[in-house]
PAZAPA-4460 file (N, C-alpha, C; in steps of 0.05 Angstrom, whole numbers, plus 32768, in hexadecimal, padded with zeros to 4 digits):
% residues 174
    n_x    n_y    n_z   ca_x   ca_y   ca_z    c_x    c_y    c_z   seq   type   mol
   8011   7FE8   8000   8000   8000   8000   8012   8019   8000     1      X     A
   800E   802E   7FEC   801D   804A   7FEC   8019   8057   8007     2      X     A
   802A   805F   8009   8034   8078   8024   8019   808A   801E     3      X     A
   8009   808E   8032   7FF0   80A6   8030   8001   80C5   8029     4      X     A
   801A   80BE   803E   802D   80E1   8046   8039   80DD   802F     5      X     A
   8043   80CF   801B   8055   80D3   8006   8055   80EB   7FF4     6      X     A
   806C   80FD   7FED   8065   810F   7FE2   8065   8104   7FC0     7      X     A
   805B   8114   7FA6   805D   810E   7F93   8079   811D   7F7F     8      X     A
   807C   8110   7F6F   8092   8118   7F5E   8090   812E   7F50     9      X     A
   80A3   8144   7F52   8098   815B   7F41   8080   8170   7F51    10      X     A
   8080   815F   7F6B   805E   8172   7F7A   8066   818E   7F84    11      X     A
   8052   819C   7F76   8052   81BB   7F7C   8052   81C1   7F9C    12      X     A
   805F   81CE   7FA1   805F   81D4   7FBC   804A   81E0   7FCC    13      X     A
   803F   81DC   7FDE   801E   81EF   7FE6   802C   8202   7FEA    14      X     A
   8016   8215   7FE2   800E   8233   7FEE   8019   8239   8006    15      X     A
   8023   824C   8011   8039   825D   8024   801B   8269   8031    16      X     A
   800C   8274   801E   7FFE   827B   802A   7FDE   8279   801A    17      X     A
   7FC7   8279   801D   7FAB   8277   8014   7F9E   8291   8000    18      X     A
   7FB5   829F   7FF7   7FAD   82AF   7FE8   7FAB   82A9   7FC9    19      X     A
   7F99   82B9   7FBC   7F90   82B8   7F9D   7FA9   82B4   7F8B    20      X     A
   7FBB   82B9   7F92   7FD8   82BA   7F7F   7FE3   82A1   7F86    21      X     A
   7FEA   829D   7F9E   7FF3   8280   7FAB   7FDF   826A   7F9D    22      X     A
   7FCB   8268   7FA2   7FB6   8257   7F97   7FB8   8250   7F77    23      X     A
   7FB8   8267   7F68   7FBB   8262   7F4C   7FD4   8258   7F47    24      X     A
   7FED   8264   7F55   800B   8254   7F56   8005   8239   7F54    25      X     A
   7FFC   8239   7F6B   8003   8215   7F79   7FEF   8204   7F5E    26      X     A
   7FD9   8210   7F57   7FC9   81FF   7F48   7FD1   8203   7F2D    27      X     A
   7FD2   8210   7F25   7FEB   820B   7F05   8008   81F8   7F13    28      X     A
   8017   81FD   7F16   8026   81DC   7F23   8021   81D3   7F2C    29      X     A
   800C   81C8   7F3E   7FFC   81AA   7F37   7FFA   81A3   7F2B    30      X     A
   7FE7   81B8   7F0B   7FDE   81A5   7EEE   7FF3   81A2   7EE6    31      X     A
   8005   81AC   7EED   8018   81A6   7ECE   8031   8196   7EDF    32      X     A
   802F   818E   7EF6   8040   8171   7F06   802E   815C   7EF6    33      X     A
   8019   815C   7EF9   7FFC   814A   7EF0   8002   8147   7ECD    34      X     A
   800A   8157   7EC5   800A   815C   7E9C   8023   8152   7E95    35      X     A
   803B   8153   7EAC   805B   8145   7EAE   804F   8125   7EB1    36      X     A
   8041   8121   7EC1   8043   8100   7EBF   802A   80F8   7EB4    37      X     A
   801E   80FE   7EA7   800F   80EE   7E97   8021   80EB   7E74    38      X     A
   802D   810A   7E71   8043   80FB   7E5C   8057   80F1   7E5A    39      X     A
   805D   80EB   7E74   8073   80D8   7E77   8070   80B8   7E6E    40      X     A
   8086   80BC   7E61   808F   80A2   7E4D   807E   8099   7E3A    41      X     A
   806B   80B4   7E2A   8066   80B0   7E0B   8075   80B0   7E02    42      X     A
   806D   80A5   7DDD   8080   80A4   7DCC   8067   80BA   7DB9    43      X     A
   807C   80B6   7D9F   806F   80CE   7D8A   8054   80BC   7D7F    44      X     A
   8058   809B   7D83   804B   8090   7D73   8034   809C   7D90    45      X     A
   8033   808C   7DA6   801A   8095   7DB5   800C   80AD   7DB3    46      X     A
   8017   80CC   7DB1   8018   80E2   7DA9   7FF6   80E9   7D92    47      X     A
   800E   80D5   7D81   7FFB   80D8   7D65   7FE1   80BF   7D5B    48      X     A
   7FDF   80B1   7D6F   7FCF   8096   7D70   7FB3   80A3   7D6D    49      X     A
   7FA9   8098   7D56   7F8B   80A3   7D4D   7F7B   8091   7D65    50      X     A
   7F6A   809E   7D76   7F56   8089   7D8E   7F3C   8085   7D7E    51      X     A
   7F37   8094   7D6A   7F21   808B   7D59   7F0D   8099   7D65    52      X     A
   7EF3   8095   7D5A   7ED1   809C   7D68   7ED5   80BF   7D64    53      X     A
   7EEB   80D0   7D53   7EE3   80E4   7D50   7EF3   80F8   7D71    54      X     A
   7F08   80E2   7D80   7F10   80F6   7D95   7F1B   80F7   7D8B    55      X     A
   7F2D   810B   7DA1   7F55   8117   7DA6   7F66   8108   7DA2    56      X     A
   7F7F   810D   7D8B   7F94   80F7   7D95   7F9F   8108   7DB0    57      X     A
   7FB3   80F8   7DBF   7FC3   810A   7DD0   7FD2   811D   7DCF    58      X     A
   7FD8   811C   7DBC   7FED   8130   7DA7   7FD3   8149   7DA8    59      X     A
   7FBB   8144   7D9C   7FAF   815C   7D98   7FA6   816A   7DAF    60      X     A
   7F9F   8157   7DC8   7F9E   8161   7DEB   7FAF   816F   7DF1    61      X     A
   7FCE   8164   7DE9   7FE0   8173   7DF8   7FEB   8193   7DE8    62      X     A
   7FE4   8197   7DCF   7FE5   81AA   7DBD   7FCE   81B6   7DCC    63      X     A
   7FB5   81B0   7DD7   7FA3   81C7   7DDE   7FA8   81CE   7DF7    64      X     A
   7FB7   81BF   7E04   7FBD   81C8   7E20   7FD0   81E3   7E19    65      X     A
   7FDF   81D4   7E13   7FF3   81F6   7E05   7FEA   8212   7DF8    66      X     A
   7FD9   8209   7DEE   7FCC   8227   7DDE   7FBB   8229   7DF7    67      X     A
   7FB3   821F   7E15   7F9F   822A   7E29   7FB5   8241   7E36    68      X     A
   7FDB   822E   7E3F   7FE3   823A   7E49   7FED   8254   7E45    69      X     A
   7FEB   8251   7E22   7FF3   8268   7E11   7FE3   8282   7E1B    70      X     A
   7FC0   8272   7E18   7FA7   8290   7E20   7FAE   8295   7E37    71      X     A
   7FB4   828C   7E4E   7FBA   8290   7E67   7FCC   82A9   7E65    72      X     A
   7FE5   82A1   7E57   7FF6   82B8   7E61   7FF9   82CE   7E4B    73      X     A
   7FE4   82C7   7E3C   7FE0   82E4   7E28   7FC7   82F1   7E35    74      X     A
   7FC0   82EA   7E43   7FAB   8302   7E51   7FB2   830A   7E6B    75      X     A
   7FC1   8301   7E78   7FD9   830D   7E8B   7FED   8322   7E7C    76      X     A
   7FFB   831C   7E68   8014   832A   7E5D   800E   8327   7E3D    77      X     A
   7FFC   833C   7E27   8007   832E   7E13   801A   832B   7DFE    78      X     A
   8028   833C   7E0A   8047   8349   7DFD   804F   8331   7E03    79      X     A
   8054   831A   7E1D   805F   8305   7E20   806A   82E6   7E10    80      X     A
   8051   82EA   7DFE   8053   82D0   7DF8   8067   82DE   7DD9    81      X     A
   8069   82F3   7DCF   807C   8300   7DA8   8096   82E7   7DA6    82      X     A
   80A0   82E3   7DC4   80BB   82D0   7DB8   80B0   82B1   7DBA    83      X     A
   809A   82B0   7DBB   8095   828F   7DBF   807E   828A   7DA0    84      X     A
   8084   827F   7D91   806D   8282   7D7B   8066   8267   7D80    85      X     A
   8052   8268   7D73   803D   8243   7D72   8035   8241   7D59    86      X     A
   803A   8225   7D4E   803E   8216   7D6C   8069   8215   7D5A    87      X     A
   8074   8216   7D70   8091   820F   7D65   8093   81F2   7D51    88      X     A
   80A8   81F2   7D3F   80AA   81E0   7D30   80B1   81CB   7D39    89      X     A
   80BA   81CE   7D57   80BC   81AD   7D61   80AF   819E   7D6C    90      X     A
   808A   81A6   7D64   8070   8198   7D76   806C   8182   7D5B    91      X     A
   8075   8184   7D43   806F   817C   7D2E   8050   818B   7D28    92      X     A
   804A   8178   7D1C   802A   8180   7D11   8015   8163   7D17    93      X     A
   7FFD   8170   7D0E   7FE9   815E   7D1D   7FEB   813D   7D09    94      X     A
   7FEC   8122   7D1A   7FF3   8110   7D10   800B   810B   7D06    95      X     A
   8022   811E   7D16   803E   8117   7D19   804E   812E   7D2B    96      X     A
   803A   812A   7D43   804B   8134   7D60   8066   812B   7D6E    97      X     A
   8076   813E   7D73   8090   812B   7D85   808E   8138   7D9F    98      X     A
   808A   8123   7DA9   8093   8126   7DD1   80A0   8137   7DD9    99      X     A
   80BB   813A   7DCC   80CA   8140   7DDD   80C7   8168   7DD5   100      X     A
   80BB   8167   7DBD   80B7   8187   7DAA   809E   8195   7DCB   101      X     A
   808A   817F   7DCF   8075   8181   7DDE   8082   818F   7DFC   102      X     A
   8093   8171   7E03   8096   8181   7E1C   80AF   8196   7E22   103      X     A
   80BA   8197   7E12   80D0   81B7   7E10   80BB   81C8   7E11   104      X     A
   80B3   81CD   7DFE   8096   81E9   7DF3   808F   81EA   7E10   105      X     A
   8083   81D2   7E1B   8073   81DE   7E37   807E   81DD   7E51   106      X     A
   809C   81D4   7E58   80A8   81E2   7E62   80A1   8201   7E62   107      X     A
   80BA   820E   7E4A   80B4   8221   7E40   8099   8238   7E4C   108      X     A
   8084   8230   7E45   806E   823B   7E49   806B   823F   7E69   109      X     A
   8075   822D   7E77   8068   8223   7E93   8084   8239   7EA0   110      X     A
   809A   823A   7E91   80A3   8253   7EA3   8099   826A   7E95   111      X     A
   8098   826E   7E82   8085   8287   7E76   8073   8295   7E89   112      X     A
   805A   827F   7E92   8044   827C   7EA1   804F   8287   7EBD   113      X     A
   805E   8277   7EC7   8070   8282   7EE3   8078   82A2   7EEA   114      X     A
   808D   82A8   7ECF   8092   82C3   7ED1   8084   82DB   7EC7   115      X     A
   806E   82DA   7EBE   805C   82E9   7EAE   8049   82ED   7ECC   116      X     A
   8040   82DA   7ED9   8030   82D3   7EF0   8045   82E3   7F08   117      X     A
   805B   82DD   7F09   805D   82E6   7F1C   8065   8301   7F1F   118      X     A
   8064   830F   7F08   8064   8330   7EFD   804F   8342   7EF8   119      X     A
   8033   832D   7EF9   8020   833C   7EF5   8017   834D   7F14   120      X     A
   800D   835F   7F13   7FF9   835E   7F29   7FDF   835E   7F33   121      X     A
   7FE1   8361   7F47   7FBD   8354   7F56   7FAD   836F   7F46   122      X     A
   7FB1   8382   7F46   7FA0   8393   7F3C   7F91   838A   7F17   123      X     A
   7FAD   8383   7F0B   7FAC   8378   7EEF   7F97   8362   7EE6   124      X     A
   7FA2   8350   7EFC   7F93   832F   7EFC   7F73   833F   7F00   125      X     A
   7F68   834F   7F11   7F52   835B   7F16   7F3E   836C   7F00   126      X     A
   7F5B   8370   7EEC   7F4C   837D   7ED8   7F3B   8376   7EC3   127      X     A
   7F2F   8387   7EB2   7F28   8378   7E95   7F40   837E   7E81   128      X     A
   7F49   8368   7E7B   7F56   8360   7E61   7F56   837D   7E46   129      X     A
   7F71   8387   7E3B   7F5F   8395   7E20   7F5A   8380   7E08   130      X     A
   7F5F   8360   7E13   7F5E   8352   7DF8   7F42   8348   7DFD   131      X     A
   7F35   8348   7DE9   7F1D   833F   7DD9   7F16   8324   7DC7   132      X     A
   7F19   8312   7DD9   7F1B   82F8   7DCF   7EFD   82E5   7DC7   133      X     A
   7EFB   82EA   7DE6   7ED7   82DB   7DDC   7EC2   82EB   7DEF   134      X     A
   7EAF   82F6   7DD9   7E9B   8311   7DE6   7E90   8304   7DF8   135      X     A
   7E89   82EA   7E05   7E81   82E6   7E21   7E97   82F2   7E38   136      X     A
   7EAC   82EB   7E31   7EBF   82EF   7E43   7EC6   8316   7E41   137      X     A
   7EBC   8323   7E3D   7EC2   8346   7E37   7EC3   834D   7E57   138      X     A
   7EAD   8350   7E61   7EAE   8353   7E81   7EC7   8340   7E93   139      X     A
   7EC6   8332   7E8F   7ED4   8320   7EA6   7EF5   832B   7EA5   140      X     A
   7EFD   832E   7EC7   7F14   8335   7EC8   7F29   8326   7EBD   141      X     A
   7F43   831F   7EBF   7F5D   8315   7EB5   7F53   82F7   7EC2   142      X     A
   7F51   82FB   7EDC   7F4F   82EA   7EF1   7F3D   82D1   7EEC   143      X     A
   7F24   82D8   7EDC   7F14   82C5   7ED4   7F1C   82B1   7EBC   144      X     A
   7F31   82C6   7EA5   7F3B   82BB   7E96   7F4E   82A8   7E9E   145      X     A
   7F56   82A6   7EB4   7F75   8297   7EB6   7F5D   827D   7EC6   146      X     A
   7F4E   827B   7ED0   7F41   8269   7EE5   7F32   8257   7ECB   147      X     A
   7F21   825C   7EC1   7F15   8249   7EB4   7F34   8237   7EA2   148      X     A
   7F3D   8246   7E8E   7F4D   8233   7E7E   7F66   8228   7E96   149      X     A
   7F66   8233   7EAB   7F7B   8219   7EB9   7F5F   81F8   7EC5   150      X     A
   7F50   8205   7EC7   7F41   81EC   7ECB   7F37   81D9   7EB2   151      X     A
   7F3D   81E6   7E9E   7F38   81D8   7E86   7F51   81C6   7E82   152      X     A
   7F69   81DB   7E8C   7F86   81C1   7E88   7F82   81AF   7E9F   153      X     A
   7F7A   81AA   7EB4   7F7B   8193   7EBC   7F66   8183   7EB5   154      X     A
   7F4E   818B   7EA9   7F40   817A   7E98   7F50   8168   7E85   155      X     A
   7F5A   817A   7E79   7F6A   816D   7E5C   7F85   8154   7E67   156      X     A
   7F8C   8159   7E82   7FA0   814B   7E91   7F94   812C   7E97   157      X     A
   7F79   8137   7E92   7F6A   8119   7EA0   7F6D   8109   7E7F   158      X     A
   7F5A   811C   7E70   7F57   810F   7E52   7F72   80F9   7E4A   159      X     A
   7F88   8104   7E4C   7FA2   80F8   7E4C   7F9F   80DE   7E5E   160      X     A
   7F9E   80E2   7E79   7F90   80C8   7E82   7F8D   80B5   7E7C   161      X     A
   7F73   80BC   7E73   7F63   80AD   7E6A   7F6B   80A7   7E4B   162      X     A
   7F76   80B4   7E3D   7F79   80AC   7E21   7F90   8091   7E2B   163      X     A
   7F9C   8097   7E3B   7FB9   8085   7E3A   7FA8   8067   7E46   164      X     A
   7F98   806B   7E56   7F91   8051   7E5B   7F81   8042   7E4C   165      X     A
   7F78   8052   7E34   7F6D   8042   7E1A   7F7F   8037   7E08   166      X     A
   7F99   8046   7E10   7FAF   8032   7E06   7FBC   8020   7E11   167      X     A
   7FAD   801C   7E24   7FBD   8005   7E3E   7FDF   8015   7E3D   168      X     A
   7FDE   8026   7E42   7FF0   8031   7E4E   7FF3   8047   7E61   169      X     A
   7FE6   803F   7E7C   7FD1   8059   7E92   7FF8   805F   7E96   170      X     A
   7FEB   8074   7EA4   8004   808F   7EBA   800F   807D   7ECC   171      X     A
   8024   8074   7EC9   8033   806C   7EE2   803C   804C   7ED3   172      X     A
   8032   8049   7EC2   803D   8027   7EBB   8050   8031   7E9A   173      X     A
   805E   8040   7E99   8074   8046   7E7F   8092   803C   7E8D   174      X     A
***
């Protein structure tokens, strides 16, 4: 039986303290400790494996996770993202993804995400956005923007999941 107290590999450190900034910290490194080991030990072929019935390959999950973390920190900073273009030439293209193109890029992004985050301020995050993306979203501060699409990446964390165990190849047996 696993250790209940065991810590996890890669586990984001808790919150220092219970505040809105701490919180969003800690929960963007969670998902993306969680988005580190579910692609641990694909290959390009798994990547690009048609599942059929009209879903996601993984390749195309993990390409949308990236363009979420992308919106994330273009509505925080959007001067931020001019030296990062998408998708770089080492994600391949759809139905010939490489791993390793995948997880550089989101490295990458995930300190992007870090230092853009940790430059913005509470007043900013509070604001409305001047970008104009989707007319539902016109009202809603920065803050709303960054909350829904991080809950959408740990959705997509699960999809991976679950895609891998349709390949008889679940998280933790590579």
């Amino acid at each position: 039986m696993a250790d209940p107290n065991a810590r996890y590999e890669r586990e984001a450190p808790e919150p220092a303290a219970t505040t809105m900034r701490e919180t969003i910290r800690y929960l963007f490194d969670e998902i993306e400790r969680r988005a580190y080991h579910s692609t641990k030990g694909l290959t390009d072929a798994d990547l690009n494996a048609d599942p059929g019935h009209g879903a996601m390959s993984i390749g195309a999950i993990l390409h949308h996770q990236l363009r979420l973390v992308r919106f994330i920190v273009s509505h925080m900073d959007p001067a931020a993202l001019e030296a990062y273009p998408f998708p770089p030439p080492e994600l391949g293209t759809e139905g010939d993804w490489h791993v390793e193109g995948f997880l550089a890029y989101r490295e990458t992004l995930n300190e992007l995400f870090r230092r853009v985050f940790a430059e913005v301020t509470d007043e900013r995050l509070m604001s409305k956005p001047d970008i104009k993306i989707l007319p539902a979203w016109v009202d809603f501060p920065i803050l709303m923007r960054i909350l829904r699409p991080l809950a959408d990446l740990a959705t997509h964390v699960g999809q991976v999941n679950y895609a891998r165990r349709q390949m008889d190849k679940p998280v933790g047996r590579t």
